[in-house]
N, C-alpha and C positions, 0 to 999 in steps of 0.2 A: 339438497339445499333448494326450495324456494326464495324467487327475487321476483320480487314486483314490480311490472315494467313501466319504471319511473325515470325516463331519461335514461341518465348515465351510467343510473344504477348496475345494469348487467356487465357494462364494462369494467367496471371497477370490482365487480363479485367474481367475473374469470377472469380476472388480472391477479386477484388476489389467490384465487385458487391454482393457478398455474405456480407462481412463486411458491405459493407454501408445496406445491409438489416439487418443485426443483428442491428447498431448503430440506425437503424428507429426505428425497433421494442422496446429498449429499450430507446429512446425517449418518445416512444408514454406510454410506459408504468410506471408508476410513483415511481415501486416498487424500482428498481433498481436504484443506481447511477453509476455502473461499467460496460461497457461493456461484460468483462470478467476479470473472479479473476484470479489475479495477484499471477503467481505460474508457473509451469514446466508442460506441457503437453503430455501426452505418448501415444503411442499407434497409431493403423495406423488411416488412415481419415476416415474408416466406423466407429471406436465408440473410437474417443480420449477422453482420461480421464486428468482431470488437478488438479494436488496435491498444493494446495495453500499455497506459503510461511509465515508460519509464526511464530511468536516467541514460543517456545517452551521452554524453561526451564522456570523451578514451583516455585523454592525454593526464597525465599525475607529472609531465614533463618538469615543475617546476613549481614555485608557492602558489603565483598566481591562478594556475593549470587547477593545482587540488582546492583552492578555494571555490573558483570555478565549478568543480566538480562539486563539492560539496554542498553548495548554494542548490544545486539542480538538485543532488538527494535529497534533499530537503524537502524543496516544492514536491519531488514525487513521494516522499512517505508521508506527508501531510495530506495530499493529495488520497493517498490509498487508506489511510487512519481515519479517514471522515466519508469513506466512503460504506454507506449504511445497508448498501444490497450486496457487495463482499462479505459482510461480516453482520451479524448478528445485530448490533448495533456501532455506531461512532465508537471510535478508542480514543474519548477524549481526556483520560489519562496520559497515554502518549502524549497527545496533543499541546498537553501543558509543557511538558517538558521542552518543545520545539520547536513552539511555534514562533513569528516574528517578535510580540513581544519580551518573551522570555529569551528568546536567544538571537539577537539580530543578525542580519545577513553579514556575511563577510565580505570587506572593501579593501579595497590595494593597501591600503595604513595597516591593519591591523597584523599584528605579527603572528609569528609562528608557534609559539603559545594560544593564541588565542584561537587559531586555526585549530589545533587541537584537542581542545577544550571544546570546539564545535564537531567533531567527528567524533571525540570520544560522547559525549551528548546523544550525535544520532544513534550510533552502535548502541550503547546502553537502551534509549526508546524500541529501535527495534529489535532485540533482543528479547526485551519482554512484551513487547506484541506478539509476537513472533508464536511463543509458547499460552498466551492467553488466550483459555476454550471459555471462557467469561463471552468473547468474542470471533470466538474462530470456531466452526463443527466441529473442528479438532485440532488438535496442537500441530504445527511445524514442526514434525523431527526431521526433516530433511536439508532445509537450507540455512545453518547454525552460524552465526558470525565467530570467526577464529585467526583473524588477528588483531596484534598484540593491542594495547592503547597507542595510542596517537603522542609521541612523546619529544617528533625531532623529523624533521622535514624524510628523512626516507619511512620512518614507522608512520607517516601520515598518509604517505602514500601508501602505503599497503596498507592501512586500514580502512583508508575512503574506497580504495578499490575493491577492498572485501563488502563493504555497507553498500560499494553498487552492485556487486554479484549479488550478494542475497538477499537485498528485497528486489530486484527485477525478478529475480528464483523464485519469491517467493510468491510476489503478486502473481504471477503466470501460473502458480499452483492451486487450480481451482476447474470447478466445473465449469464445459466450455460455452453452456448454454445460458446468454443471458438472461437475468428477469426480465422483467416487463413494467416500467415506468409509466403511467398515462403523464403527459404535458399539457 
């Protein structure tokens, strides 16, 4: 490849050429479905490190606790859904399904139906991300969501706490090299 050294030009032809050799190599490779985990990366270009976002609080102790939790799944699979150097493109299919406007945050009023109806929501979005090679090198058979729906303050706990094991599983399933962003 000829680049004609016009400014910025070179940087942005081996930015590009780098990434599309990261996106080969995990192509060809059948471990991975993420280019790279979707997360903040620090550090200069001889040894970036990348902290991956994800849902963090434990406790399902109570309604409050799993709306809590569930508010935070949220912001992180929205978060990793839009992120376009993981994945092939945005999955703003997902997106629809779960975003603020379509499903608003959950606040101390609203009840435990409703609370439900918002976890079973996430489970079902990422589910079918999950297995979409539209936008993943390759499907997720590894981190499957498998409990039951969200039907009564203990099945909501164990579903939100399934919807946090596997997409943190999932997003961390990915090649560990990141691309390369110019800012």
């Amino acid at each position: 490849m000829k680049i004609q050294d016009q400014g910025e030009a070179r940087s942005y032809a081996l930015v590009a050429a780098v990434n599309a050799l990261i996106r080969k190599l995990v192509d060809e490779e059948t471990t991975f479905p993420h280019y790279e985990i979707s997360g903040v990366t620090v550090g200069d270009y001889r040894y970036p490190v990348t902290t991956a976002k994800l849902v963090t609080l434990s406790s399902t102790a109570d309604l409050p606790a799993v709306k809590a939790m569930a508010n935070e799944a949220r912001t992180v699979l929205v978060y990793h859904l839009t992120d376009a150097n993981a994945h092939k493109l945005a999955d703003t299919t997902r997106l629809a399904l779960i975003n603020t406007t379509t499903l608003a945050e959950l606040v101390t009023a609203d009840s435990q139906a409703t609370t439900d109806t918002f976890i079973n929501a996430l489970s079902a979005a990422y589910e079918a991300h999950r297995i979409d090679t539209d936008l993943h090198s390759h499907a997720d058979s590894t981190n499957l969501y498998t409990a039951s729906s969200a039907v009564d303050l203990a099945s909501s706990k164990l579903a939100i706490g399934d919807v946090k094991a596997q997409t943190n599983a999932h997003i961390q399933l990915s090649w560990t090299t990141p691309s390369i962003e110019l800012v």
